[in-house]
N, C-alpha and C positions, 0 to 999 in steps of 0.2 A: 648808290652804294649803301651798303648796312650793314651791321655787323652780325658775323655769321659764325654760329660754331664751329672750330674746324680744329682743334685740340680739347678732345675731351680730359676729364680731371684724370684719370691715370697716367694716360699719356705726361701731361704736365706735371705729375708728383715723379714718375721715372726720371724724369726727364732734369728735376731740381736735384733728386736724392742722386743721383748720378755724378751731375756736377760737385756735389758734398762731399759723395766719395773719392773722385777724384782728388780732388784738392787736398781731401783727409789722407790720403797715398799718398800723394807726393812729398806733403809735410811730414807724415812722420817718417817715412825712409830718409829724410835730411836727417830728422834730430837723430838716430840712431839709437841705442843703447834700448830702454825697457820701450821703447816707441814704437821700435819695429813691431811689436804685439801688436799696436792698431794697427797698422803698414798689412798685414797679414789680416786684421779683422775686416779692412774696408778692401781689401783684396776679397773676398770670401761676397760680401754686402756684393761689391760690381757684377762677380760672375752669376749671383741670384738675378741683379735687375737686367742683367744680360739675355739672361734665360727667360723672365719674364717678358722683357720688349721680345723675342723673336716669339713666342705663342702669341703674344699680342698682335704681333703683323698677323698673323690669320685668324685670330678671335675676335680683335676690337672693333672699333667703328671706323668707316669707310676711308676716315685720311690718314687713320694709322696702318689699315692694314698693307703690305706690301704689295699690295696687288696694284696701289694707286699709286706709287712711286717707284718703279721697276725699275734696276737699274739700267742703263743706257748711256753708254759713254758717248756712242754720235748723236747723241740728242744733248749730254752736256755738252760738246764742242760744238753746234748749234747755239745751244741758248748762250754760251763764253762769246759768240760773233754777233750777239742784239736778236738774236730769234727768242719770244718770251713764249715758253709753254710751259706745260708742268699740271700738274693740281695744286688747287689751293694751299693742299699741305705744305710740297715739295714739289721745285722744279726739279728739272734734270738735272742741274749741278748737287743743290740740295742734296737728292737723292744721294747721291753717289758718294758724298760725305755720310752721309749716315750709316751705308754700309760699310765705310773704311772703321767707319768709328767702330761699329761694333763688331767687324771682326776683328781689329788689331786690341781691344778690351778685351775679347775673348782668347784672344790668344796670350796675352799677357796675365791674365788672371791664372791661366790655366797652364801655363810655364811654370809661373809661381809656386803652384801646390808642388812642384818637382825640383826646386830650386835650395841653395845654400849658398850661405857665405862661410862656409868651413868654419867659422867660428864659433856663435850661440843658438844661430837658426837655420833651423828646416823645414823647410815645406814641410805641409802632414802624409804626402805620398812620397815624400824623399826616399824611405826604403823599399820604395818598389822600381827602382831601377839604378842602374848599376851608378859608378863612381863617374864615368866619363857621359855618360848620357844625361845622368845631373849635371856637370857641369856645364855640358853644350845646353841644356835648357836654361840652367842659369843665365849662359850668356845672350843666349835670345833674347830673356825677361829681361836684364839690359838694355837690351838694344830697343827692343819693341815700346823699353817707355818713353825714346826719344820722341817717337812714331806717335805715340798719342799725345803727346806733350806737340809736337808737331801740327797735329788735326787740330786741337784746341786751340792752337793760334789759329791757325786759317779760319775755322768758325766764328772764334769773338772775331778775327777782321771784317770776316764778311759781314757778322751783324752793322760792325760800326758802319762797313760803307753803303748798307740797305738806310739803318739810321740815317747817316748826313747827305747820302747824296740821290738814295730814290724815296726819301721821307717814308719807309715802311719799318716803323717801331715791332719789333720781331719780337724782343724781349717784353714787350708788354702781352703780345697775343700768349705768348707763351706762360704768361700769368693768368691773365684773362680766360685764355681759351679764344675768342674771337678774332675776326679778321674784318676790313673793310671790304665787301665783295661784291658781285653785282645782284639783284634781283634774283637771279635765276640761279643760283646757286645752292647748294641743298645742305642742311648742317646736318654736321655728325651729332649720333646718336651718344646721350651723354646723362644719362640716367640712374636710376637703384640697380636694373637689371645689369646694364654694363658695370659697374663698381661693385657691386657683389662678385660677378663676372671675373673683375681685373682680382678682385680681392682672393677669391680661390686661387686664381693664377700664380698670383706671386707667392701666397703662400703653400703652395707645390713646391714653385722653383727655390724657395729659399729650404723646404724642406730635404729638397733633393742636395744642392751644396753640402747642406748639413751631413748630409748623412755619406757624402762622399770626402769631407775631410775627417770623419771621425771613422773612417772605415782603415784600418790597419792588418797589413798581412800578417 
């Protein structure tokens, strides 16, 4: 065993700024009043890195891209029964988390921009659709943040129980970048050209956000 790259530094800077937004969402939709301002900024921040991580499944390097962690339900109920497969990155369970996550983000981000609480705030697309189709996307955004509030348990769980009971420290590769692997295993490519790379990337995707909540009919 060695340690082998297999999160390169975008991936891991997504992957923290993510969790920041999150947290930064949930917190200020609590405090309410001039909050929701950031409630709405780190709303805007997720649907960019959102957009970002899915270019990156096809641009970046070999454990991010989605080609190496397909989703596959009969392979996660496999490996749920003691069958261990997967990539480095992402087994089969793995996987199939990460696509909940980021479509139920994507979809709550993007409710969002169509949403109201009838009282101070509005989504910045709120006047492109009617009284009653606001409301039903409100109610969505609602609901959908149980749904991720939900996956984030199930992730930190599974960390802890990788942590205490198969000793594979998650959270530190996920700093690192590295994994304990065998020999034979190949790292991902994790360099100036990739990070310049992610760097256009994300700022496209955060350019396009931008320009689609600042766009009014």
């Amino acid at each position: 065993m060695r340690p082998v790259r297999v999160w390169d530094l975008p991936t891991r800077l997504f992957h923290w700024a993510l969790v920041a937004c999150i947290v930064g969402s949930l917190v200020s939709v609590q405090l309410g009043g001039n909050a929701v301002g950031w409630h709405f900024r780190f709303g805007y921040a997720i649907l960019a890195l959102v957009l970002f991580r899915v270019l990156w499944g096809f641009a970046g390097p070999r454990y991010a891209r989605f080609s190496s962690f397909p989703p596959n339900p009969a392979a996660a109920w496999r490996y749920l029964r003691g069958e261990h497969s997967g990539s480095p990155g992402h087994n089969p369970l793995g996987a199939l988390s990460v696509y909940a996550m980021l479509a139920a983000l994507a979809i709550q981000a993007a409710t969002g921009l169509f949403a109201t609480d009838d009282i101070m705030w509005d989504g910045p697309l709120r006047t492109l659709v009617s009284n009653a189709t606001s409301a039903s996307l409100t109610r969505a955004h609602r609901i959908v943040r149980f749904v991720v509030i939900a996956l984030v348990v199930l992730h930190v769980a599974a960390i802890a129980w990788y942590a205490l009971v198969r000793k594979e420290p998650l959270v530190r590769a996920m700093a690192t970048g590295d994994k304990p692997l065998g020999n034979d295993a190949q790292p991902a490519a994790d360099g100036a050209r990739e990070r310049l790379l992610a760097l256009a990337l994300f700022a496209a995707s955060a350019f396009a956000v931008r320009m689609l909540v600042a766009w009014l009919p």
